[in-house]
C-alpha positions as CSV (number, residue, x, y, z in Angstrom):
1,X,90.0,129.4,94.4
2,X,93.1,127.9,95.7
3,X,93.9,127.4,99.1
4,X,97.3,127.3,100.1
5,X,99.0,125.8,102.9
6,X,99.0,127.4,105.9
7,X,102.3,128.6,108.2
8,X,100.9,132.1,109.6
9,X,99.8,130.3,112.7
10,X,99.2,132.7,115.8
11,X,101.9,130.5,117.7
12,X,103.1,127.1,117.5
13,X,101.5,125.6,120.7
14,X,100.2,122.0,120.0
15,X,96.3,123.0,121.4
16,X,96.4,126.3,118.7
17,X,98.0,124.1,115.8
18,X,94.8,121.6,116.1
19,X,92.1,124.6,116.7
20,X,93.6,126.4,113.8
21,X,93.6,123.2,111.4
22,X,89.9,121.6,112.2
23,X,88.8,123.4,114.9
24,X,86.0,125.0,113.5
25,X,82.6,123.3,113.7
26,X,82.5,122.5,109.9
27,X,86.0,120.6,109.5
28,X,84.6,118.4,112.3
29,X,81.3,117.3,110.8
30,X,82.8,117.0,107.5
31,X,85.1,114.7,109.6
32,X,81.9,113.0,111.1
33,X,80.0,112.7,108.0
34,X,83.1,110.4,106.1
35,X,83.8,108.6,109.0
36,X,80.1,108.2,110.3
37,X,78.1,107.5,107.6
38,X,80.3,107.7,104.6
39,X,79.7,110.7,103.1
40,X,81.7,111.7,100.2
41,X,80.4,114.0,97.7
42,X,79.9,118.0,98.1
43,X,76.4,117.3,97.6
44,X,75.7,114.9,100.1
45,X,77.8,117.3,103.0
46,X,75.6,119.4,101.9
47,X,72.4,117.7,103.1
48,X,74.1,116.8,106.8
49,X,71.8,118.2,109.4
50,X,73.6,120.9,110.4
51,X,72.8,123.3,107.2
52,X,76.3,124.2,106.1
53,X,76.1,127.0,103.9
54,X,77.4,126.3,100.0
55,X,80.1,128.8,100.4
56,X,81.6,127.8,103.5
57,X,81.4,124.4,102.6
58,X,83.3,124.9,99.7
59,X,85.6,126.6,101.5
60,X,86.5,124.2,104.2
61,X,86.6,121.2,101.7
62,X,89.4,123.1,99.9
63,X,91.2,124.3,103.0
64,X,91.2,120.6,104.5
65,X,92.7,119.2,100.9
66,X,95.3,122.2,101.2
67,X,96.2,121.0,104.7
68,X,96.5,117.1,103.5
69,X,93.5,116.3,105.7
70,X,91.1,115.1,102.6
71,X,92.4,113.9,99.0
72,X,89.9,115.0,96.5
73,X,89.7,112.4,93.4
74,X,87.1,112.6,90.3
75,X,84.5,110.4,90.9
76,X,84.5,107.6,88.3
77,X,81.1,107.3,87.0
78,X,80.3,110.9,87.0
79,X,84.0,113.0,86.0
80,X,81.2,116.6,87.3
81,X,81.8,114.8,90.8
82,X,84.4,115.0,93.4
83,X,84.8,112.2,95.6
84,X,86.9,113.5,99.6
85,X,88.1,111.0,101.3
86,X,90.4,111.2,104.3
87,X,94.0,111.1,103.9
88,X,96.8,109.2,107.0
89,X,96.2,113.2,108.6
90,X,93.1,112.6,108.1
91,X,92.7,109.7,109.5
92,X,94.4,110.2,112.3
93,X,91.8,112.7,113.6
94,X,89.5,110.1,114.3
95,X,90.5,109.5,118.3
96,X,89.9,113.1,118.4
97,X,86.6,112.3,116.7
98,X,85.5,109.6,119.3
99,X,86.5,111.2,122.0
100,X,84.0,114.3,121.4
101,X,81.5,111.5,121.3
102,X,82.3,109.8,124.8
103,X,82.3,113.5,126.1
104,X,79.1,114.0,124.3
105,X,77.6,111.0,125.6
106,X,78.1,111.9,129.0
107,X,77.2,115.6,128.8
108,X,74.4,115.6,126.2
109,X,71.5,114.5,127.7
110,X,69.6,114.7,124.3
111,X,72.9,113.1,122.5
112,X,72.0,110.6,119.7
113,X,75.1,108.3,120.7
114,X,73.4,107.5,124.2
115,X,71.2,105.1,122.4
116,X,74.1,103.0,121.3
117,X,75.3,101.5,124.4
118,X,77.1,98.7,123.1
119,X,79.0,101.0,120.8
120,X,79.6,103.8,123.8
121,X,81.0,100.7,126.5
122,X,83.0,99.4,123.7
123,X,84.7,103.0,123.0
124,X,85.0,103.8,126.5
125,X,87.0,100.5,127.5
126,X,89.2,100.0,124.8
127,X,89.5,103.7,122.7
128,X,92.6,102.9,121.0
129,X,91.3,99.7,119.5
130,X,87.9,101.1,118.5
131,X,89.8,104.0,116.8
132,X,92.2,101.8,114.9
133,X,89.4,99.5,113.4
134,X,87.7,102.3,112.0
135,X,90.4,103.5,110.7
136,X,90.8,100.7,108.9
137,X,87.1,100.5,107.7
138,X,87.2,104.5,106.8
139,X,90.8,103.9,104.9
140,X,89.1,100.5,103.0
141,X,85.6,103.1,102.0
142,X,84.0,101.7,105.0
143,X,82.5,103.8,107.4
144,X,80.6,102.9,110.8
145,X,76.8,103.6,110.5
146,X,76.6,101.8,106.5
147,X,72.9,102.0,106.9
148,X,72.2,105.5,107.8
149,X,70.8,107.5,104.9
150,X,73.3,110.2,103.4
């Protein structure tokens, strides 16, 4: 299936542009899972938490490549495998990224990010540093939690 770009927005207002382009749940944890933990297969999106159906996955991994948010490339030891990584659009989604975590952090009681203090403090006083080192690290093949399993 190939997705095309799209320009049948409902308007042109800055907020619908964004919500139309990655603001369904999905586009945001596939988001997560590259910048996070450094996901970067179909298969291991698949596994995230969250239980993303096949289809939809599939789906939203081709409508973010048609939108120049991910760059899919053939994975080098296995051609079957597509690597996604995040393109400079891509990228540049991850303020948007950390700051749905601060605002998770302080309205998510049960939120995994309030055990990471140092991390949260660090975010929360200097949020345009924090988002340009991991940009960095993500645009390198680095990601922020290396240890986490995939």
């Amino acid at each position: 299936m190939k997705t095309t770009l799209k320009d049948d927005f409902r308007s042109h207002c800055a907020v619908n542009y964004g919500v139309e382009i990655f603001g369904d749940r999905w586009s945001l944890l596939i988001i997560r899972d590259i910048v996070f933990v450094g996901k970067k297969t179909y298969g291991q999106f698949l596994k995230s938490e969250e239980g993303i159906a096949s289809n939809v996955l599939a789906s939203r991994l081709a409508f973010l490549e048609a939108q120049g948010i991910l760059a899919k490339a053939p994975n080098p030891d296995d051609k079957r495998k597509d690597f996604y990584t995040l393109t400079e659009k891509g990228l540049d989604l991850i303020p948007v990224v950390l700051n749905i975590v601060l605002w998770s952090a302080k309205h998510d009681a049960k939120s995994y990010v309030r055990d990471l203090d140092a991390f949260v403090t660090r975010l929360s006083q200097n949020p345009t540093q924090v988002s340009e080192d991991l940009k960095a690290l993500v645009r390198n093949g680095g990601c922020l939690f290396p240890d986490v399993e995939q």
